[in-house]
N, C-alpha and C positions, 0 to 999 in steps of 0.2 A: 692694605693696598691689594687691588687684585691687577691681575696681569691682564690685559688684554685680548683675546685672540680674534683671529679673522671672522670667525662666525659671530661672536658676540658683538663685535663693531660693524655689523652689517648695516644699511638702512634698511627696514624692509620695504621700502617705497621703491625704493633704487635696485638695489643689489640684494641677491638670495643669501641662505642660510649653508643650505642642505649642498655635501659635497657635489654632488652632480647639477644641484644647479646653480654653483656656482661657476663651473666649467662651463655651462650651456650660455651662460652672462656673460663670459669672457666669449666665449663664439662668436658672440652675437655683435660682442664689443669689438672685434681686432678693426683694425684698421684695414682698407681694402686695397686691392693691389696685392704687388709678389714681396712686401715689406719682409716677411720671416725666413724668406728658404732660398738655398740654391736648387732646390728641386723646384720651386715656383709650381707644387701640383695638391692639392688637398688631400688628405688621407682616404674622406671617406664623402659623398656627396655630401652629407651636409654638414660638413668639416668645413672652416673658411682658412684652417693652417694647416701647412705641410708639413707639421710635427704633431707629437700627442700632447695633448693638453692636459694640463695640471689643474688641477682645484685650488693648490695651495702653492706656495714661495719652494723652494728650496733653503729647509733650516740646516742653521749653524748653530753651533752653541757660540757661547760670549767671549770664551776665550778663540775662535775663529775670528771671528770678528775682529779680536784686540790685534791680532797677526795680522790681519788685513790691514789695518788701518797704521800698523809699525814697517810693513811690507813697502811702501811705496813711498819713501823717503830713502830706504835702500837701496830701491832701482835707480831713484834718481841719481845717487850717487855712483850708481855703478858704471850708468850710462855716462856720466862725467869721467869717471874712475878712464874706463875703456876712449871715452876722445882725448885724453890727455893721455893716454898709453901711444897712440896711434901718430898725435902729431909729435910724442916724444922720438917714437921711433923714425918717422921722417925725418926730424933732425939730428937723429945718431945718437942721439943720447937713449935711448932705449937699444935691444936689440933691433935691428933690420927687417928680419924677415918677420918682424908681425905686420909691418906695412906692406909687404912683400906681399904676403897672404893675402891680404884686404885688396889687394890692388890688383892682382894678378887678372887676366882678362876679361878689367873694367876700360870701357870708355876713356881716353885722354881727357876728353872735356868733363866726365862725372866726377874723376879724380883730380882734378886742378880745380873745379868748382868747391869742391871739397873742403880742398884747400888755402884757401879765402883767407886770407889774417884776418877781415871783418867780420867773418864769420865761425872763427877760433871756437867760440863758447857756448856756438848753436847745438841745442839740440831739443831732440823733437818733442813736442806737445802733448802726446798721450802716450801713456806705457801701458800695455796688456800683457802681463802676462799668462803661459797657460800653467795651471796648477792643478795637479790633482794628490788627492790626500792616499798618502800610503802607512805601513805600519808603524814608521819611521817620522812622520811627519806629512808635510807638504814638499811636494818636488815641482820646482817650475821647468819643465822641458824647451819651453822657448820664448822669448820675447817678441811682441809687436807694436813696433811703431806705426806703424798703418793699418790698424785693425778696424776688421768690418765688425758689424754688432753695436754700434753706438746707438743707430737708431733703433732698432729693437729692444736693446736694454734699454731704453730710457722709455720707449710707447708700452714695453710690458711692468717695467715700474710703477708708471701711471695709470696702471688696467689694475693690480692688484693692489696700489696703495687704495682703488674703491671700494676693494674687498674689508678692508680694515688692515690691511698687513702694513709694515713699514719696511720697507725695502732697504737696503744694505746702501747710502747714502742718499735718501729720502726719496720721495715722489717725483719732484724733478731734479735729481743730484745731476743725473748727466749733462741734463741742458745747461744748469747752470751753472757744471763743471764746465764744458766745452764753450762755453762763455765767456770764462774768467780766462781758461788757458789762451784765445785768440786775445783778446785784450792786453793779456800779457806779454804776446808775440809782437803786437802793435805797440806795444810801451803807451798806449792811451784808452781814453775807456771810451766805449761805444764804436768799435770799428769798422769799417764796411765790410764786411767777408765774403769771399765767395770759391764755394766750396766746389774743385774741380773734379768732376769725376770722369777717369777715362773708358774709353770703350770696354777695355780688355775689363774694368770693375764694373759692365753694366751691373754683373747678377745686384751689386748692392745702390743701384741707384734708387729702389724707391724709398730706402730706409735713411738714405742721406737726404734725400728731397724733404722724407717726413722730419729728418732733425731740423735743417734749414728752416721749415715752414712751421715750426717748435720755438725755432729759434724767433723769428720775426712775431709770434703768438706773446711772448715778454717782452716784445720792442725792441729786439735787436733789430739791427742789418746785415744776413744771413741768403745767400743767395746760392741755391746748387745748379750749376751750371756742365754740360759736356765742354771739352775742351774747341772746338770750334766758336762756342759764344764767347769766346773770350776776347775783346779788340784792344789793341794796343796803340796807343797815343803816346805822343811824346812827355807828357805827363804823366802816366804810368797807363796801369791796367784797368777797363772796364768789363762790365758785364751787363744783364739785363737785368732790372728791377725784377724782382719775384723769381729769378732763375729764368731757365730755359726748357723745350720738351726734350724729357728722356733717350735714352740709346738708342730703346723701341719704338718711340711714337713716332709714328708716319707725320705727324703735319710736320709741315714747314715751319721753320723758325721768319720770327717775325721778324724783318729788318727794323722796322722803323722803330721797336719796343724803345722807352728811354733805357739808358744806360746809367749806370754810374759806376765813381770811380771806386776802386776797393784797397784797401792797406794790406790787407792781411791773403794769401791764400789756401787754404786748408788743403793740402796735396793727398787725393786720392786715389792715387797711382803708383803702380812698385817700380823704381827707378831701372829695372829689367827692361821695362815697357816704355821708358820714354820715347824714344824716337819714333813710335807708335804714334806718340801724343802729341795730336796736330797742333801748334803755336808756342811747341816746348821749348823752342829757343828765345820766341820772343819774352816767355815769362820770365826764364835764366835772366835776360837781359835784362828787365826792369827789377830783379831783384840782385842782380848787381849794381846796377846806376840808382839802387836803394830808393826806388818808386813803388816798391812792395816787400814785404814778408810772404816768405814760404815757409810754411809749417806742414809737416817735417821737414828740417833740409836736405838737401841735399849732399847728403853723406851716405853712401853707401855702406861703407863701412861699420855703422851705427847699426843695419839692416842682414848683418850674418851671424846666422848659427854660430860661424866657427869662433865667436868670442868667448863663450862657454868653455871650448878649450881651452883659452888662455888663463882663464880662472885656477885652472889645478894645472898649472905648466909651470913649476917647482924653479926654472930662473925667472921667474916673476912673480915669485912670491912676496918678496920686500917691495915691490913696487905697488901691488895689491894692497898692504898693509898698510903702507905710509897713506897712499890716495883713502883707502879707507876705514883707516884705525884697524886695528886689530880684532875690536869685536864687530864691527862691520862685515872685514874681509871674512869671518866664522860667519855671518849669520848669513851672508852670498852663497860662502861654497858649501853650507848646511842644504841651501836647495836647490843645487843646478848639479845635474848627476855630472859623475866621470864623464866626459867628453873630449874626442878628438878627431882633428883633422885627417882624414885620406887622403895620404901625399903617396904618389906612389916611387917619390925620389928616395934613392938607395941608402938605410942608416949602413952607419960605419960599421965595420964587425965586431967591434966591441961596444956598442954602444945597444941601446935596448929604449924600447916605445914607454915612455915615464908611463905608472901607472898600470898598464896593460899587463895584465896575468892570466895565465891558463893553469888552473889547478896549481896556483905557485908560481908556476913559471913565467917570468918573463916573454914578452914576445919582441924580437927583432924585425920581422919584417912581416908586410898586411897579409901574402898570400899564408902565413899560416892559420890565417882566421877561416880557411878552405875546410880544414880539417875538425874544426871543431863541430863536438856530440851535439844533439836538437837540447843540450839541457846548459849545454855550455855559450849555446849562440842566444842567452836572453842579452843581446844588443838590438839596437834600432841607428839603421842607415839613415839619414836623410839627405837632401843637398842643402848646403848653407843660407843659399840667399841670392838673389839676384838670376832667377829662374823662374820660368811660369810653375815649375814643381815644386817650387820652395812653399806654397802657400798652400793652407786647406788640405792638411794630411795630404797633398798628392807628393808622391816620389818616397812613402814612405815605407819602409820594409824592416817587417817584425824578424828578426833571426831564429826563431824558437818555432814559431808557425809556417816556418819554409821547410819546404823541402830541400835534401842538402842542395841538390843539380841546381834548383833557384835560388839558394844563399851564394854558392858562389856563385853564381850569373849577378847578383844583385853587389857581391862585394869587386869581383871583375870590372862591372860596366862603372861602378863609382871614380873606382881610381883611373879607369881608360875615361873619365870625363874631366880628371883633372887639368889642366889647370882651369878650364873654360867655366864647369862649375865644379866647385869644392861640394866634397860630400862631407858631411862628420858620421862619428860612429859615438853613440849613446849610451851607457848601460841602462837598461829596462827596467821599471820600476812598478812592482803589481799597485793596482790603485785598490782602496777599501772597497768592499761593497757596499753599496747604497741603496735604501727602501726608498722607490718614491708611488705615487700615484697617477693614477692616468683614466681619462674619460674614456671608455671603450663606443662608438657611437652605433656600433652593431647590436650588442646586446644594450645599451643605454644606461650602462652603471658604472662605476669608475672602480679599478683592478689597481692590483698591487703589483710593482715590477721591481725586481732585485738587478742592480743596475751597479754601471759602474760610471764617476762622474768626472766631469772637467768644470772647473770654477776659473771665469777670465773675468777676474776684477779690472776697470778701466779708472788709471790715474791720469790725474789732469795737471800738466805743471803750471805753476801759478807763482811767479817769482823765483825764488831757491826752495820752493817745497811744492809737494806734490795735496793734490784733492783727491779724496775716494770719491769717485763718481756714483757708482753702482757699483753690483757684482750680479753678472749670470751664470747659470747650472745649466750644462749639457749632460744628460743620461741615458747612457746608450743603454740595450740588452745586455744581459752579462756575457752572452756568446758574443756581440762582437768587441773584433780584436784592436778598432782605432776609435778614439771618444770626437767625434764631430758632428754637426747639425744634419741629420737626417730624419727622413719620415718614419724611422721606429723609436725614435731620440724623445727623449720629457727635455723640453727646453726652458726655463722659468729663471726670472730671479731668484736672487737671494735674498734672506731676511735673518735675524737673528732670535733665536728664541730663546728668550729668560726663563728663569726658576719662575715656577711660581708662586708667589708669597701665601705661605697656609696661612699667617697671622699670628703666629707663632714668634715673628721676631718684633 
C-alpha cells in the first residue's frame, strides 16, 4: 500500500505539482472578496490573501489527530459540566458566588433570558477551541462559542482537498458539520436558517456569506443576513431569500425581495454588543414565544474566560468529578492552564489565592503580582468575556514581555475594571516550535519559516455528541509574541500525515 501525498494526487490538468505552483493555484483559486483577514489588504500585488500562503496543510501526526477527534465530546461535556454548575448555583445548591461572578455587570434582561426553564439545556452549537502544542502536551487557553473562521476553514478545506490532501474532517466537513448542528437546533431536518451578522462582526461577513452560499450549493436553506433584514411577524422570523447586501455595500436593500420564514438563527454577534443589534428584542421575543431557535443562546455565562478558573477552584472539585467522571475532569484540567479571576475584593488574612505561588510562596492579595521579577510574570491577563477586548487577542497582556511600569499598569487597570469586566490571570505556556512553508511572491520561491502555532479545531454539536468539522493552523514568526491571523501569519488547514508504508508489513 502506498501512502498518498499531495503532489502525487495532483491532476495535472487541474492542479500543479511543484511546491510553488501549487501556492500560485491556490492564488489563483481563493475566493474573491475580504473572505480571509481582518486586515482585508493583500501581502504583496499579486497576492489575492492577506496572509502567506502555504503550498501544503498543516501536518499532524495520527496520534494528534486521535486527540482531536477524543477532544470534543470533552468540551461538550464541560460546557454542560459548567450550565449545570451555574444554574446549580442560582438555586443555592452550589456555592453563590459562581453565579455572582457570571452575573456581575450583566444586563437584567441577558441574565433572566438566561435563565429560561425552557432553555435549561441549551447550549451552543459550535465549540472552538484555541490550542496550541507545548512540551507538555496541548493547552487550550480559551473557548469559543461564536467563532469566526468557519467560512474560511471550510473554503481553504476545499482549495487544498484539490491539491490531493485530505483535510482534518474532510473536504466539506464544516459545511456539513454546520448543517447537522442547525438541524439539530431545529429538532428537524432541512431547516430555514438565517445566519445573522451584526455590524460590530462586519470584518467576518464575507466568510459567513460564503458558508451560507455553501450552504444553499448542497440544498440547504441558508441565508446571511445583517440584522436590519430581519422582519418579524407574528408568526415568527423572516428574512430575504439569498440573504441580504453586506455591512459595506452601499446598495439599498431590496424591499420587495420575497421573504421567508426561518427556525433556526445562527447568532453572530457577542452578546457585549446586543443592544447594538438593531431588532434584538424582537428575535428575544420569537425565541421566547418558541417561533425560532437561537443558536448560540443566550447565555452569557457559557461565553467567560473566567470558567477556566472554576476548573482548579479546589471547592468544586467534587462537583467537577461527579458532572464529569473522574477521568473526564483529568483530561479538562490536563489542558486548561492555572487560571483566575481579578477580584480586587479583600481575601481574609488568613486565607491565601488557591494555587497562586511565587517562588513557594503563597500569594494573598493581587497587588503583590506588582512586585514580581520579568522571569516570574510568565502570566497572561486578559478580560473574560462580554467585552469588545475579549475577542481576537485584543486586551491581552504577556507579563514577561512587559515592562514592570506596564505590568503593573496592566494588572492595576484589570482589577479597577472589575466588576464591569472581569479580567483572569493565565499561567503562560511556551508553544513548540513549528516548520512550516510559505510562497515568498518577491523573490517567487517558497521559504522555510520556524514559527510558532495555534490549532482551532471547529466541533459541531449534533444531538449529545459533538462532529470534527475541520481543524486550521495559525503560524505566526517566532518573534511574535501573540499567535493570530495576520499578514506575516501561514494560515492553512490541517491534515494528517501517516507513516508511510515501505511494504514491509
Amino acid at each position: 500500500m502506498t501512502t498518498r501525498t499531495p503532489e502525487s494526487d495532483v491532476s495535472e490538468s487541474t492542479t500543479p505539482d511543484a511546491a510553488s505552483s501549487r501556492a500560485l493555484w491556490l492564488n489563483t483559486h481563493l475566493p474573491g472578496g475580504s473572505l480571509y483577514s481582518d486586515a482585508k489588504r493583500p501581502i504583496h500585488p499579486d497576492s489575492r490573501a492577506s496572509w502567506r500562503l502555504s503550498p501544503d496543510p498543516f501536518w499532524l501526526p495520527p496520534d494528534a489527530g486521535e486527540f482531536l477527534e477524543r477532544l470534543g465530546n470533552d468540551l461538550l461535556a464541560y460546557y454542560r459540566a459548567t450550565n449545570a454548575l451555574y444554574l446549580a448555583s442560582v438555586r443555592g445548591t452550589q456555592p453563590r458566588w459562581v453565579a455572582d461572578y457570571f452575573d456581575l455587570g450583566r444586563p437584567e434582561s441577558i441574565v433572566d433570558f438566561g435563565r429560561l426553564n425552557r432553555l435549561r439545556r441549551s447550549l451552543p452549537g459550535v465549540i472552538r477551541p484555541d490550542l496550541f502544542l507545548t512540551d507538555e502536551g496541548f493547552v487550550a487557553t480559551e473557548l469559543d462559542s461564536v467563532p469566526g473562521g468557519i467560512g474560511f476553514g471550510a473554503s481553504m478545506g476545499r482549495l487544498y482537498s484539490r491539491l490531493g490532501v485530505s483535510p482534518v474532517g474532510g473536504p466539506d466537513g464544516m459545511v456539513e458539520g454546520f448543517l447537522a448542528m442547525v438541524a439539530s437546533a431545529a429538532g428537524r431536518n432541512d431547516p430555514n436558517v438565517a445566519i445573522v451578522v451584526s455590524e460590530e462582526s462586519g470584518d467576518y461577513w464575507d466568510e459567513m456569506e460564503w458558508l451560507a452560499t455553501a450552504c444553499r450549493g448542497l440544498g440547504a436553506s441558508v441565508h446571511a443576513v445583517r440584522p436590519d433584514a430581519v422582519t418579524f411577524r407574528e408568526e415568527g422570523i423572516f428574512v430575504p431569500i439569498g440573504g441580504s447586501p453586506g455591512p459595506r455595500d452601499p446598495a439599498t436593500m431590496d424591499l420587495s425581495a420575497p421573504l421567508i420564514q426561518v427556525q433556526v438563527i445562527y447568532r453572530f454577534f457577542e452578546l457585549y454588543d446586543i443592544k447594538n443589534v438593531s431588532k434584538w428584542e424582537l428575535m428575544l421575543y420569537a425565541a421566547k414565544k418558541q417561533k425560532v431557535v437561537i443558536t448560540p443562546p443566550i447565555k452569557s455565562y457559557l461565553e467567560e474566560k473566567l470558567a477556566f478558573a472554576l476548573i482548579h477552584q479546589p471547592t468544586l472539585e467534587k462537583f467537577w468529578t461527579n458532572e464529569l467522571s473522574p477521568s473526564g475532569f483529568e483530561r479538562i484540567r490536563a489542558i486548561v492552564p492555572q487560571t483566575w479571576v481579578l477580584d480586587p475584593r479583600p481575601v481574609p488574612p488568613h486565607a491565601v489565592i488557591p494555587g497562586l505561588t511565587v517562588g513557594g510562596t503563597p500569594l494573598h492579595d493581587w497587588r503583590q503580582l506588582h512586585g514580581l521579577g520579568q522571569k516570574e510574570r510568565r502570566l497572561v491577563i486578559k478580560p473574560s468575556g462580554f467585552a469588545a477586548t475579549a475577542w481576537g487577542s485584543r486586551g491581552v497582556r504577556i507579563g514577561h514581555d512587559l515592562p514592570e511600569a506596564e505590568w503593573v499598569d496592566a494588572v492595576n487597570s484589570a482589577l479597577e475594571a472589575f466588576p464591569v469586566t472581569r479580567h483572569v490571570l493565565q499561567r503562560f505556556h511556551a508553544t513548540k516550535r513549528a516548520n512550516v512553508h510559505w510562497y515568498d511572491f518577491d523573490s517567487r520561491t517558497v521559504r522555510p519559516m520556524a514559527g510558532r502555532a495555534r490549532l482551532t479545531p471547529y466541533y459541531f454539536v449534533v444531538g449529545d455528541s459533538v462532529r470534527l468539522g475541520g481543524a486550521t493552523a495559525t503560524v505566526v514568526p517566532i518573534d511574535k509574541k501573540l499567535i493570530h491571523g495576520m499578514v506575516d501569519a501561514v494560515m492553512v488547514p490541517c491534515a494528517i500525515r501517516h507513516p508511510v508504508d515501505d511494504g514491509r508489513s
